[in-house]
C-alpha positions, 0 to 999 in steps of 0.5 A: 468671230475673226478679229482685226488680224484676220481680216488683214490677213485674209483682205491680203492674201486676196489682194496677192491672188487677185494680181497673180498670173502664170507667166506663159513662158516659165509656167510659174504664178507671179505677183503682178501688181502693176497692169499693162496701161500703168506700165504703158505711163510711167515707162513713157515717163521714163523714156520722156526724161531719157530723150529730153535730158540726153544727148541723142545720136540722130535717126539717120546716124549710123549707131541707129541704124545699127541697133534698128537692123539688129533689134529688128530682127529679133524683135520679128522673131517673137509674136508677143515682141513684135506687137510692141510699137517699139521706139529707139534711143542711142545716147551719145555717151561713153556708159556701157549700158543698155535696156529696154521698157516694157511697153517697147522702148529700147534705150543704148548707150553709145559705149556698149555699141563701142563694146560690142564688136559685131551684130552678134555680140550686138544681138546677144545684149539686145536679146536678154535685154528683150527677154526681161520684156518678154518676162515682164520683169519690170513690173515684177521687179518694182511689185517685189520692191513695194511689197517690201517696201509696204511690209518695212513700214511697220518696222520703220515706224517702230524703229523711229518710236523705240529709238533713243536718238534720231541718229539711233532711228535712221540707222535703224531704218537704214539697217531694215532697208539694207537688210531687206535688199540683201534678203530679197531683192537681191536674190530676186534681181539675179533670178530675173536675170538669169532668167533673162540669160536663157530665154534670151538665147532662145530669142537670138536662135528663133 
């Protein structure tokens, strides 16, 4: 007869398969745990809170039409992109950075457009930025982070029982978040960005 152990082990491991899928384009099974219409609402969250606490360029200025010429283009090269009803924001602000939601919204800061001196160089950010789309990455990105979340909880919670202090418990905690980050997701952010690298430049060659 299977004990308790058993059957969490078994209730998880089908949990995991159930939110597997191969990714199409690197053939790899991977654990999503986020579906389409969850990652639709808080990316519309996000993007919310972008355009209403920034300070937006105009439709109609030049830095837009910039970043709709160039992602256009691209966007129009790749099936699975240009089903996306993409929308656009360009913060006026000196941050060098730029991404881009799942669901199709492009975010850029007015400092990386300084940055990039040509449509090329433009077309290179915005293409690996489109690849982390392309690969939903997003959704793997914040899966991994509440697997390990879940998986620390345990740990947390016994770190706070054994503690001799409350000064001794936090650190504790803060050691397990540290060593987590450096174990795995670490690891995992630079594999989806190096793997945003290469598909990204077969994005800007179609």
């Amino acid at each position: 007869m299977l004990g308790f152990g058993g059957v969490l082990g078994g209730a998880t491991s089908a949990f995991y398969w159930q939110h597997c899928q191969v990714c199409p384009f690197t053939q790899h099974s991977r654990f999503y745990l986020f579906q389409p219409e969850q990652m639709q609402q808080l990316d519309d969250v996000i993007f919310e809170e972008v355009i209403s606490t920034s300070a937006l360029m105009k439709s109609d200025s030049r830095s837009v039409r910039r970043v709709l010429r160039v992602s256009n283009k691209l966007v129009s090269s790749v099936k699975e992109l240009c089903s996306k009803k993409w929308k656009i924001a360009v913060v006026d602000d000196n941050e060098m950075n730029a991404y881009c939601l799942s669901s199709g919204y492009i975010v850029i800061h007015t400092g990386m457009l300084a940055a990039c001196e040509n449509d090329h160089q433009l077309a290179a950010v915005l293409s690996h930025e489109l690849a982390h789309v392309l690969l939903q990455h997003q959704n793997l990105q914040l899966s991994q982070e509440m697997v390990v979340d879940a998986a620390l909880l345990p740990l947390t919670f016994l770190a706070w029982c054994v503690g001799s202090s409350d000064l001794l418990s936090v650190m504790a905690s803060w050691l397990l978040t540290k060593a987590s980050s450096f174990a795995f997701l670490l690891p995992y952010s630079r594999l989806l960005e190096h793997e945003a690298d290469h598909f990204g430049l077969f994005i800007m060659a179609m």
